[in-house]
FIKOLZA-1660 file (N, C-alpha, C; in steps of 0.1 Angstrom, whole numbers, plus 5000, padded with zeros to 4 digits):
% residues 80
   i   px   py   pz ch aa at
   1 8394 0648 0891  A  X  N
   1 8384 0658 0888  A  X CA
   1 8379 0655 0874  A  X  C
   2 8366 0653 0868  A  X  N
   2 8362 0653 0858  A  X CA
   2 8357 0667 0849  A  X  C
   3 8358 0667 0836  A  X  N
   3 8361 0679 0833  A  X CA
   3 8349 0680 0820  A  X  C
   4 8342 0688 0818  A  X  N
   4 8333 0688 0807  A  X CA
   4 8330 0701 0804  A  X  C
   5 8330 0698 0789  A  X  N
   5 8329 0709 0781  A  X CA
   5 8315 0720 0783  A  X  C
   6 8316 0733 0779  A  X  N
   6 8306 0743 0782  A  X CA
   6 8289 0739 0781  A  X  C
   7 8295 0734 0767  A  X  N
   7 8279 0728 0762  A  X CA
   7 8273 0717 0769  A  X  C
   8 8279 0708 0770  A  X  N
   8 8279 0695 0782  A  X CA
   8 8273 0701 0790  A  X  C
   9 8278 0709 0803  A  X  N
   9 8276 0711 0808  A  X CA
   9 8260 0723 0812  A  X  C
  10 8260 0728 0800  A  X  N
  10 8247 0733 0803  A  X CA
  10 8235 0724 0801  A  X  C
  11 8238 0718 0792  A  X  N
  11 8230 0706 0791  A  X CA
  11 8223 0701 0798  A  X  C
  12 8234 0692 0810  A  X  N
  12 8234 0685 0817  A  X CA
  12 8236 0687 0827  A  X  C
  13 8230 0699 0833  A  X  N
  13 8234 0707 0848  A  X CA
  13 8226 0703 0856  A  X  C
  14 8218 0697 0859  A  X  N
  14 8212 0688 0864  A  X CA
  14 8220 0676 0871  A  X  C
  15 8224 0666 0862  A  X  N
  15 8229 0661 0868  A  X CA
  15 8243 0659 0872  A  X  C
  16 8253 0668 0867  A  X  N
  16 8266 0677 0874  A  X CA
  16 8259 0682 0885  A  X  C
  17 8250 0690 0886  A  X  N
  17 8249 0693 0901  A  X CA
  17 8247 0683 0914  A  X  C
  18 8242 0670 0907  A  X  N
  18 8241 0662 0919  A  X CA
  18 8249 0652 0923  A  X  C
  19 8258 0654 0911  A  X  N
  19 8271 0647 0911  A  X CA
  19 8283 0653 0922  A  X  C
  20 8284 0665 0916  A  X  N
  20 8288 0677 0928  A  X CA
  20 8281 0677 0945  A  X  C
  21 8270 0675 0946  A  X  N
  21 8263 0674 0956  A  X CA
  21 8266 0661 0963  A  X  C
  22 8271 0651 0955  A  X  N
  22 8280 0637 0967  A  X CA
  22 8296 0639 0968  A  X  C
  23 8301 0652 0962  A  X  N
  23 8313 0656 0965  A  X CA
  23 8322 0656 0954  A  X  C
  24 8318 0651 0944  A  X  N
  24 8327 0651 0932  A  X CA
  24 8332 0669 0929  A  X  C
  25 8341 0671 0923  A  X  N
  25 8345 0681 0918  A  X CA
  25 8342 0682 0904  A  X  C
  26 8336 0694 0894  A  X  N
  26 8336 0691 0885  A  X CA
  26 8344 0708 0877  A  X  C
  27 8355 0708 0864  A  X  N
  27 8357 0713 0857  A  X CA
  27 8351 0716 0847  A  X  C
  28 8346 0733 0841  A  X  N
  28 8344 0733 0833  A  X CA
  28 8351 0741 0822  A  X  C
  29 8349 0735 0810  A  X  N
  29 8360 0740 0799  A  X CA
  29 8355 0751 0787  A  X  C
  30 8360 0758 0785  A  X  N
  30 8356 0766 0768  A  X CA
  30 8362 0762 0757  A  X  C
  31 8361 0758 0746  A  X  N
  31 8375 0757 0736  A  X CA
  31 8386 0751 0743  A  X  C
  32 8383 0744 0756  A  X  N
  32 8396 0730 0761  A  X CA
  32 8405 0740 0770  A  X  C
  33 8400 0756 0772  A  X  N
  33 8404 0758 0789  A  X CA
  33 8394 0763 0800  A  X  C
  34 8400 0755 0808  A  X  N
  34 8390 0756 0820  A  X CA
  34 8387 0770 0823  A  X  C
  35 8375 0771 0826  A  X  N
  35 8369 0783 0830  A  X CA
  35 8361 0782 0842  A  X  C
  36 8359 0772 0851  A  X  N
  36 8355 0775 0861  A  X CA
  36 8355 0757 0868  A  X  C
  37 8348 0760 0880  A  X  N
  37 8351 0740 0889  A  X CA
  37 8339 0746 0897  A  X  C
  38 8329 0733 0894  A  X  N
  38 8317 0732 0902  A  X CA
  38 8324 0723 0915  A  X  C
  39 8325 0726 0929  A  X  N
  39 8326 0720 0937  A  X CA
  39 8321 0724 0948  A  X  C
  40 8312 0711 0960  A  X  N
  40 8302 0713 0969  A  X CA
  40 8303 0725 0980  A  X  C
  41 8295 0730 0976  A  X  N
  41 8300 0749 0986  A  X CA
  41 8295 0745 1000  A  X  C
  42 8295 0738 1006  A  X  N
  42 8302 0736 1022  A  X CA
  42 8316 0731 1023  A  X  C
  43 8323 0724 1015  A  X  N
  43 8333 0723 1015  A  X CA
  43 8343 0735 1007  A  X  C
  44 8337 0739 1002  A  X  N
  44 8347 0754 0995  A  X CA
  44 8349 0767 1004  A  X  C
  45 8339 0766 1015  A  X  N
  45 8336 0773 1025  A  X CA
  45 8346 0769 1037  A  X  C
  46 8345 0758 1039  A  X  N
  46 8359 0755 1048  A  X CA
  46 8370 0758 1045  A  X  C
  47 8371 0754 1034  A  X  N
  47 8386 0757 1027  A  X CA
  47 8388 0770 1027  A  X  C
  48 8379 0781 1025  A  X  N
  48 8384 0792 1024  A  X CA
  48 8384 0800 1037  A  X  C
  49 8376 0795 1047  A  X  N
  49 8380 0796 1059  A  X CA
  49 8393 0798 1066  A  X  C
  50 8400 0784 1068  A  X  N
  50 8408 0776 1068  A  X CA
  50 8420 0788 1058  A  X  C
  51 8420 0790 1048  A  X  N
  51 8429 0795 1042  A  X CA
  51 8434 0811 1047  A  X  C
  52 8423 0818 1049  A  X  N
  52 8418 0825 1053  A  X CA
  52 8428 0830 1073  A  X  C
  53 8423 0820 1079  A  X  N
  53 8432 0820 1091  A  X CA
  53 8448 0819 1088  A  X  C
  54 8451 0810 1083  A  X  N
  54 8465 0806 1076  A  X CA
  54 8476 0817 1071  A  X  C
  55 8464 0827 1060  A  X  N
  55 8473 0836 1059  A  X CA
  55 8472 0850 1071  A  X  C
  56 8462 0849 1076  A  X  N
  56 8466 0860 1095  A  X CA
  56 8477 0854 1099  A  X  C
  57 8479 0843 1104  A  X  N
  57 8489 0837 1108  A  X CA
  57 8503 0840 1102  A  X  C
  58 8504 0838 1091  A  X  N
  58 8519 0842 1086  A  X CA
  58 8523 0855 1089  A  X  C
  59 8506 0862 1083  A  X  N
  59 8511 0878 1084  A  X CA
  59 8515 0882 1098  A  X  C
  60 8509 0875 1107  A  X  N
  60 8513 0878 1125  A  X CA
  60 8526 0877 1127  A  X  C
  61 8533 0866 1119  A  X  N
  61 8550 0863 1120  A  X CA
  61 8556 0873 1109  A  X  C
  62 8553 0882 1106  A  X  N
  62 8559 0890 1096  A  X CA
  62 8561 0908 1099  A  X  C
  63 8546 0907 1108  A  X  N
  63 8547 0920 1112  A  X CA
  63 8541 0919 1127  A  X  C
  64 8546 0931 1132  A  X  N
  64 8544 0935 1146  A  X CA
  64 8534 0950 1149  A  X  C
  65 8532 0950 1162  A  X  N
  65 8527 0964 1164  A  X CA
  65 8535 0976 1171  A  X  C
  66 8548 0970 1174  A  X  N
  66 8560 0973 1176  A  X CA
  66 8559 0979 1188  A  X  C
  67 8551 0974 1198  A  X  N
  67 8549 0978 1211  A  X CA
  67 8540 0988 1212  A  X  C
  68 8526 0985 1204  A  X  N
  68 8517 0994 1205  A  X CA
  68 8502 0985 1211  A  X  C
  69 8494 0986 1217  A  X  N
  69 8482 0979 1219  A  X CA
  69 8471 0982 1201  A  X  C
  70 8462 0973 1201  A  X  N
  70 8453 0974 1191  A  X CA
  70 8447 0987 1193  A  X  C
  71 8444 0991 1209  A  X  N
  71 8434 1004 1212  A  X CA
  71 8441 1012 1213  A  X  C
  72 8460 1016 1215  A  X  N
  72 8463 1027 1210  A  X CA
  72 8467 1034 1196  A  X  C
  73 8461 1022 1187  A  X  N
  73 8465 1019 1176  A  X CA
  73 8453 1028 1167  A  X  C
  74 8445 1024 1174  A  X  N
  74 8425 1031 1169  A  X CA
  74 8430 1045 1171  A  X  C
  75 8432 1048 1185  A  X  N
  75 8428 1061 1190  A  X CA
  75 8444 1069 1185  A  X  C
  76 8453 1069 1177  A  X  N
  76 8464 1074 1168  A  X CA
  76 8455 1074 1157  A  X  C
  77 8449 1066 1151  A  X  N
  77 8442 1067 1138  A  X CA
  77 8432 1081 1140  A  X  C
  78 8423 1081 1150  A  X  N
  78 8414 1091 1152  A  X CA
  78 8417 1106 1150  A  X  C
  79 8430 1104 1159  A  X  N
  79 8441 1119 1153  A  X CA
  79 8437 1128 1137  A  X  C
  80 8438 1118 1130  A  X  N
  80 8441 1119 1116  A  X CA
  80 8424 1124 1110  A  X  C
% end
């Protein structure tokens, strides 16, 4: 990942953006800590998709509804 400073980078947003736009990742820094990562938002979108299902998934192996259906689950809530 290449990494450029704040100023740089305003600078030169232009062509960080199109650099980013053939897939590169780019860091950007303040006073030498990163503060943010330009990277191509169709691919950041998958990823967080993707991450996204992953953790339903664990949470499914962790908890149960303990023998209850989704729709008795609503209509107990309505009670309230």
């Amino acid at each position: 990942m290449h990494t450029v400073g704040s100023y740089e980078a305003k600078t030169h947003l232009s062509s960080l953006l199109e650099r980013v736009s053939r897939g590169e990742k780019i860091a950007i820094t303040k006073h030498g800590a990163p503060v943010a990562v330009l990277v191509p938002a169709g691919k950041a979108a998958v990823a967080d998709r993707k991450a996204v299902v992953e953790a339903i998934m664990e949470f499914r192996k962790e908890n149960s509804l303990r023998g209850m259906s989704v729709r008795e689950m609503i209509e107990e809530g309505r009670r309230f």
